[in-house]
N, C-alpha and C positions, 0 to 999 in steps of 0.2 A: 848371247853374252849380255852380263848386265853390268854397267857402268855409273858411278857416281862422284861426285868433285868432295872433294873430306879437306878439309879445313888442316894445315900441319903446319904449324911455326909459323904461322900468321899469315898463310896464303891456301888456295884450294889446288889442290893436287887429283888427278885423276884415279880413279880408285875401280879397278876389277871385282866384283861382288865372286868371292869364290865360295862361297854354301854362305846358307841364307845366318846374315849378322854376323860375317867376316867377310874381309877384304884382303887384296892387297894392291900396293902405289902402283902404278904401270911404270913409273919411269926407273922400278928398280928392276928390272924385269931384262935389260939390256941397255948398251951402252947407245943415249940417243934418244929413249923411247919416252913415247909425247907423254906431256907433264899434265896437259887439259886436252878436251873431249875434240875442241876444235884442232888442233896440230893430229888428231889419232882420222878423224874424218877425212884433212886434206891428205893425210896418208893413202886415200881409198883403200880399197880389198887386199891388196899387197902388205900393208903395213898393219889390216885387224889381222889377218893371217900370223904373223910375225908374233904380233902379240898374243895371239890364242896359242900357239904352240909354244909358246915362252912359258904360259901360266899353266903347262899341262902337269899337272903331279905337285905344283910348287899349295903350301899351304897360307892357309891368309892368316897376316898377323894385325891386322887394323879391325880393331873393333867397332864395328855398324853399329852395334845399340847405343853404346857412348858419344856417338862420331859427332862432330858438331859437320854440316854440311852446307855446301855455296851452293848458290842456283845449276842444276842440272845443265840447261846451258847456261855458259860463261857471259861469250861473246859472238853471237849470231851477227852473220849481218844485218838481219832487220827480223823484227818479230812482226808479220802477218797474221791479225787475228780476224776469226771470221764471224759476223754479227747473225743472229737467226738464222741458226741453220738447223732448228728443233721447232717445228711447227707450234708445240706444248711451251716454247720458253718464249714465241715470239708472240703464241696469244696470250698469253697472262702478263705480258710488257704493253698488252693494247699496241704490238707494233705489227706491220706487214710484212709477210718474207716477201721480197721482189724477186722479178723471174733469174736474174744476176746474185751472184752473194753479195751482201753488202763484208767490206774490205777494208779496215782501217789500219792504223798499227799502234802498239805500244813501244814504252820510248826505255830505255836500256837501264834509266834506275830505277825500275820498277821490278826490275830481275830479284828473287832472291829465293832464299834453301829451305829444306824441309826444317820443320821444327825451328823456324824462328819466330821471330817478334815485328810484326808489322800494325807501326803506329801513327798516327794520322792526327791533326790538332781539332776540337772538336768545333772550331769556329768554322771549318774549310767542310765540314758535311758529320750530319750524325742518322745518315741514310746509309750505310756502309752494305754492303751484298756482297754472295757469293755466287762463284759459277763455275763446278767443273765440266774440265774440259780435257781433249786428247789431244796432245803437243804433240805435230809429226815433224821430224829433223830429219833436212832433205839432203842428200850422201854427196850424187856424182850431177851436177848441173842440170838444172831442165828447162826450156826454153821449146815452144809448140811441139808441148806434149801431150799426145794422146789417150785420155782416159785408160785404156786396155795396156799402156808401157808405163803407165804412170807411177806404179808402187816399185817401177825395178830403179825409180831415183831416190827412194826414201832411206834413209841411214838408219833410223831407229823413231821410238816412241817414246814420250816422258805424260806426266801428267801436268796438267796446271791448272792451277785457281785464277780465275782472271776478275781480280775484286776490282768492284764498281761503287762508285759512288751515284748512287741513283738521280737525286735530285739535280747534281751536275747535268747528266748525263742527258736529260729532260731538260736542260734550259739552255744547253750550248747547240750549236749544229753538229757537231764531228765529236764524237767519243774518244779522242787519245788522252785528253786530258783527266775524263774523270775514273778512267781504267789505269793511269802510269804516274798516280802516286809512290813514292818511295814505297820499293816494298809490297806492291801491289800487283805482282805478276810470279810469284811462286811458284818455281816449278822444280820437279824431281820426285823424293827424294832420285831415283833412277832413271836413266836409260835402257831401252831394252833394244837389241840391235832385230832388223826388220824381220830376218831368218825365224825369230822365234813368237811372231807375232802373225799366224799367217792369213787373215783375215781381219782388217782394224776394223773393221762393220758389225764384228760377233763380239763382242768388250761393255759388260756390265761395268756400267761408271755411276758412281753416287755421291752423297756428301751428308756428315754428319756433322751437324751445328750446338754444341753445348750440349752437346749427348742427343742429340734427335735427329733423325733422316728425315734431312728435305730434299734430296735428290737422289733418283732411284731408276734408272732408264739403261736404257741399248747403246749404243754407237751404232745401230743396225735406225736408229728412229731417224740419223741428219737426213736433212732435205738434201744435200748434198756431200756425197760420197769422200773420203779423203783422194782417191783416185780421179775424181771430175773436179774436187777443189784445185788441184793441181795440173790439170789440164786448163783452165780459167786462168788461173794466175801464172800461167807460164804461157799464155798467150800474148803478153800485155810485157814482161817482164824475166828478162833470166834471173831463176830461183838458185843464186848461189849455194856451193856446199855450208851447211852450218843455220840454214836459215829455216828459220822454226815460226811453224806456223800453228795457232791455236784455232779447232776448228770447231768452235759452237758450245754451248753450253743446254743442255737438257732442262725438262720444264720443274719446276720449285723450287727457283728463287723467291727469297723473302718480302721481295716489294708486292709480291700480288696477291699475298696470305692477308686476311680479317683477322685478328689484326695483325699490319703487317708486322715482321720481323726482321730487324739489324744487326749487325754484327754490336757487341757493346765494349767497353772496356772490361777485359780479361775475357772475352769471349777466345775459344777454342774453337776451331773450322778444318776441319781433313776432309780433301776431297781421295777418290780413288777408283783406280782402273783395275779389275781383277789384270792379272798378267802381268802388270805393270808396276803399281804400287803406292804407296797410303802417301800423302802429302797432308804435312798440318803445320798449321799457321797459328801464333797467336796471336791475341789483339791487343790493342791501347791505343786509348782516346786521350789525347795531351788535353788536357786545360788551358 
């Protein structure tokens, strides 16, 4: 099943993808049913049931191509992102993957939807970069989990950009800040629930920048698996249901092109996961 949040009377509402560029609201669907993607999760498997049989035969009236859309997730309880976990993106960063993932997080206004507008002042960085990456949304709690059980916790998959401000990025110790600018963690447009994903290690992910691919790679390349990511980070910490973890980014980013290349004002950036789905961004450089 594929899920997305649509923007309706000035709020995001949870949205069933029922054939590709329609929709319909989940909460018309029966009396009760969850309005966002986090009240359908803590439902666990009882309550997607409920909702899968509800939308069986019903036809979608919300139009996808028009939709205006809020970040894929809402409200996670923390967004887990994982730094070098593509050997190709940690050597053209002149950084080291360590034998542990490195583990930071971004911070929750930096959430936002497919096809918006994310703008930055041009005094605060005019290094701006892109990085896709495969958002995995963890269903039923995990807590010392073993690689081999590890993907029977995961709810679903989104895509996300996780823009970086380079020069930041290089002059602080800890990356939350120069990755959770407003605006600056993009993810969706979709959810796609685990069942239909059944291998996140086989998933062509790329990114095309003002009309040019600079990223072109596997989800089969991470140094570390979505399945050992979460065996690591549920050793240390129970991975609440809702909590989304963004795991690496693939080699060609713009900081490490001759010359390099930034995001500019009116720049256009879609990253994308075949199975998944196109996520694009636009840009503005305030003065």
């Amino acid at each position: 099943m594929r899920f997305a949040h649509v923007h309706s009377e000035g709020a995001p509402r949870l949205t069933l993808v029922t054939t590709p560029g329609e929709g319909i609201f989940v909460d018309t669907l029966f009396p009760g049913a969850p309005r966002v993607l986090e009240q359908l999760i803590a439902g666990g498997d009882e309550l997607l049931d409920r909702v899968r049989e509800a939308a069986e035969g019903r036809v979608g009236d919300v139009d996808l191509t028009t939709a205006s859309f809020a970040s894929a997730s809402l409200a996670p309880p923390v967004v887990l992102a994982i730094g070098l976990n593509y050997s190709a993106h940690s050597g053209e960063l002149g950084l080291k993957t360590d034998k542990t993932p490195t583990v930071f997080t971004l911070w929750p206004n930096s959430l936002a939807g497919h096809n918006g507008t994310t703008a930055w002042p041009r005094s605060l960085s005019e290094s701006i970069d892109w990085e896709a990456e495969l958002g995995v949304i963890i269903g039923a709690p995990a807590k010392n989990v073993s690689a081999d059980v590890a993907l029977d916790h995961v709810w679903g998959y989104t895509v996300v950009n996780d823009i970086t401000a380079r020069d930041i990025q290089y002059s602080e110790a800890q990356w939350c800040r120069c990755k959770s600018f407003d605006g600056f963690t993009p993810t969706g447009p979709f959810v796609v629930t685990a069942d239909e994903i059944p291998d996140p290690q086989a998933l062509h992910i790329w990114t095309i920048t003002d009309g040019h691919l600079m990223q072109d790679a596997s989800t089969g390349q991470m140094v570390r698996s979505v399945a050992t990511l979460i065996e690591h980070l549920s050793a240390s910490v129970t991975l609440l249901p809702g909590t989304l973890i963004s795991t690496g980014s693939p080699g060609g980013a713009g900081y490490s092109r001759d010359p390099q290349i930034f995001l500019r004002d009116r720049s256009t950036v879609t990253v994308g996961i075949d199975g998944i789905g196109e996520l694009t961004t636009h840009c503005r450089i305030l003065d």
